[in-house]
Each structure stands twice: as structure tokens, then as C-alpha cells.
C-alpha positions as a Markdown table, in Angstrom:
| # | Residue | x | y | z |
|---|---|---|---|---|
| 1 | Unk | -86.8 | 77.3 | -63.0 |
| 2 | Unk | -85.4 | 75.5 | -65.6 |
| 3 | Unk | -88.2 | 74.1 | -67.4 |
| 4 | Unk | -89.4 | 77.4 | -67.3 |
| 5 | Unk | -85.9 | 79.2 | -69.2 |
| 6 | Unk | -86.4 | 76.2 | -71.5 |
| 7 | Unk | -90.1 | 77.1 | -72.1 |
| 8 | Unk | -89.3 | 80.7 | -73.4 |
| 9 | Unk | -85.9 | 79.6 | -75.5 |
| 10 | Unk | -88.6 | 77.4 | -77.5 |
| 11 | Unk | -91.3 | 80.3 | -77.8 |
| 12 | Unk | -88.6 | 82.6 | -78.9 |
| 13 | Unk | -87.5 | 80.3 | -81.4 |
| 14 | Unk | -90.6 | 79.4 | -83.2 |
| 15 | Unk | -91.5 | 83.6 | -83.4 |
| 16 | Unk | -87.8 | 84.3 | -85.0 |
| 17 | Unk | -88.7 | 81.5 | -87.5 |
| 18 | Unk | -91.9 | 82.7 | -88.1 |
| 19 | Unk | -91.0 | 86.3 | -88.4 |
| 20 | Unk | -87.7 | 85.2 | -90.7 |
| 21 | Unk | -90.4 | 83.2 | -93.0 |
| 22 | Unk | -88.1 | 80.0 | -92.9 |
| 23 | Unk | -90.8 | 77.7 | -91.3 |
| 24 | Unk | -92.2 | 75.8 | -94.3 |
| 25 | Unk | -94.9 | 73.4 | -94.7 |
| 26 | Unk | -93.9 | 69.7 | -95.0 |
| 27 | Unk | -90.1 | 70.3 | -94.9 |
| 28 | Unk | -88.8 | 67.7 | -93.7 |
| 29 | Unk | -90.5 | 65.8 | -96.1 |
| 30 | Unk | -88.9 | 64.7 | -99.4 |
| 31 | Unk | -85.6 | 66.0 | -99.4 |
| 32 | Unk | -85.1 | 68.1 | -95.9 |
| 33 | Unk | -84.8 | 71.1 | -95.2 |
| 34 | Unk | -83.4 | 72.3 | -98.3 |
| 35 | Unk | -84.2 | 75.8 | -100.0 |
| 36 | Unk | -86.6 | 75.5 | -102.4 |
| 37 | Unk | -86.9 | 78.0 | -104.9 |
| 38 | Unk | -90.5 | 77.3 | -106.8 |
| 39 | Unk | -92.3 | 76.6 | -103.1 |
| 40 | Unk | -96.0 | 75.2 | -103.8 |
| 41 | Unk | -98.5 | 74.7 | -100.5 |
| 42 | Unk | -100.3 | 71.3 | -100.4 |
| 43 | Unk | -103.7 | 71.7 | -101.6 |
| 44 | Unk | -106.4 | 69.6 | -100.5 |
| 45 | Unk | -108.4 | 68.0 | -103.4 |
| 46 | Unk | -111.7 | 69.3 | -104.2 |
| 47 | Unk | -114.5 | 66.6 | -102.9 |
| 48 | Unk | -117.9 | 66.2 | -103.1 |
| 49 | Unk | -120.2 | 67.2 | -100.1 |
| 50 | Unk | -122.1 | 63.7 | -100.2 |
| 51 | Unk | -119.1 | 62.4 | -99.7 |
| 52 | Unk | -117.7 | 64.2 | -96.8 |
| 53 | Unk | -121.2 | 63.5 | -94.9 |
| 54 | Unk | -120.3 | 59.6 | -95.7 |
| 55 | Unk | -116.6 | 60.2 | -94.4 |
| 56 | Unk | -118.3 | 62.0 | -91.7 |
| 57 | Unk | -120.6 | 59.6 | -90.0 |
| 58 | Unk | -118.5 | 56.4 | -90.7 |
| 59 | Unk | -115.9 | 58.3 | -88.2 |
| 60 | Unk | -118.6 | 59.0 | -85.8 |
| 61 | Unk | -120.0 | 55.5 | -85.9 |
| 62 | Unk | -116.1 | 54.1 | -85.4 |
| 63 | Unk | -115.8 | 56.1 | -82.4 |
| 64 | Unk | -119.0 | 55.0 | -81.0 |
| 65 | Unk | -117.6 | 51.8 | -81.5 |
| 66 | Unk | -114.5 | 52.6 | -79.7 |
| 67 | Unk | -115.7 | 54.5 | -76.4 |
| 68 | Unk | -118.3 | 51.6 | -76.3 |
| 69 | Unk | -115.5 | 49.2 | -76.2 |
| 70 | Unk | -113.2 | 51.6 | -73.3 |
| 71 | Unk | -116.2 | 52.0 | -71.2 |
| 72 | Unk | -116.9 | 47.6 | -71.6 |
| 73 | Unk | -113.0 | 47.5 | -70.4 |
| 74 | Unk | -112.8 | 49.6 | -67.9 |
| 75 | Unk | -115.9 | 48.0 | -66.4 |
| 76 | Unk | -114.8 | 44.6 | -66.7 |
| 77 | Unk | -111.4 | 46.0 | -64.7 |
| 78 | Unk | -113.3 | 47.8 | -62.2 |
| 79 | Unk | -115.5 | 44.7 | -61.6 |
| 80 | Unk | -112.5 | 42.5 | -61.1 |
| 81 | Unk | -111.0 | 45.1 | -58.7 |
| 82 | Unk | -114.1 | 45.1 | -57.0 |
| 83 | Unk | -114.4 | 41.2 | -56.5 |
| 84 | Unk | -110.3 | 41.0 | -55.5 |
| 85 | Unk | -111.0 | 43.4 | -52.8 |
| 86 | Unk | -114.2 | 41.8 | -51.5 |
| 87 | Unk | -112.6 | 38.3 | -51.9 |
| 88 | Unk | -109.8 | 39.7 | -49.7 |
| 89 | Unk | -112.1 | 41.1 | -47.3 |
| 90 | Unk | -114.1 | 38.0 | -46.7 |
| 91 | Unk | -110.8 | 36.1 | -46.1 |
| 92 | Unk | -109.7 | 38.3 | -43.9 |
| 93 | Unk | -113.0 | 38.5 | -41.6 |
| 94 | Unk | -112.7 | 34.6 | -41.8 |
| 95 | Unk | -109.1 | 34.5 | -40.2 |
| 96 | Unk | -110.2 | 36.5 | -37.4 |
């Protein structure tokens, strides 16, 4: 029950500071939560299409590169499992 009291506190929190407007952007950033009077949103700088496609697919290839490397590791861990448990199982069958 309590996690759940906790749960609702939190949700009606973040509405009252969404309705109040007080939730700004990048607050706690540079100087806190301070009132700032002349309040500018971050804009994101205009860039070239050509240059998100490179962005883009240099990502994709350093994921590829990444899963590649989790599935090698897990496979190498699962193999070792794998040869532990047959290892044991052999000595076991031999003691008997």
C-alpha cells in the first residue's frame, strides 16, 4: 500500500507544477531554481539534412557494433556454463 500512496503523492505533484507553470526547462542548470524573469527555451541549432543522415547511420553502425559484441559475450558465458556443468556431470558419473 505504501508504494502505492507514494505513487499518487508524486503524480499529484508533477500535475500541480504543471498546472502552476513553475516546471521549467533546464532549471537546475546554471544557477538553480531561481525566478527568471526574461525565460528563453533551448533551441536546437538548425542542421543540414546530409548531415543528420551521416549522424544517423554512424549511430546505427555503433549499435550493430555493440549488440554484436553482447550477443559474442553472452555466448562465450553460456558456453562456459555449459562446459562447467558437463565437466561436473562427467565427474560425477565417474565417482559413482
Amino acid at each position: 500500500m505504501g508504494s502505492m500512496s507514494s505513487m499518487n503523492v508524486t503524480l499529484k505533484n508533477n500535475r500541480k507544477l504543471l498546472r502552476k507553470n513553475k516546471h521549467k526547462p533546464f532549471s537546475k542548470m546554471n544557477g538553480g531554481g531561481k525566478n527568471i524573469v526574461g525565460y528563453k527555451p533551448y533551441v536546437l541549432p538548425k542542421v543540414q539534412p546530409h548531415v543528420l543522415r551521416r549522424i544517423r547511420r554512424r549511430v546505427r553502425k555503433e549499435n550493430k557494433k555493440l549488440l554484436i559484441k553482447k550477443i559474442l559475450i553472452a555466448l562465450v558465458t553460456l558456453l562456459v556454463i555449459v562446459m562447467i556443468l558437463v565437466y561436473k556431470s562427467l565427474t560425477r558419473l565417474e565417482l559413482l
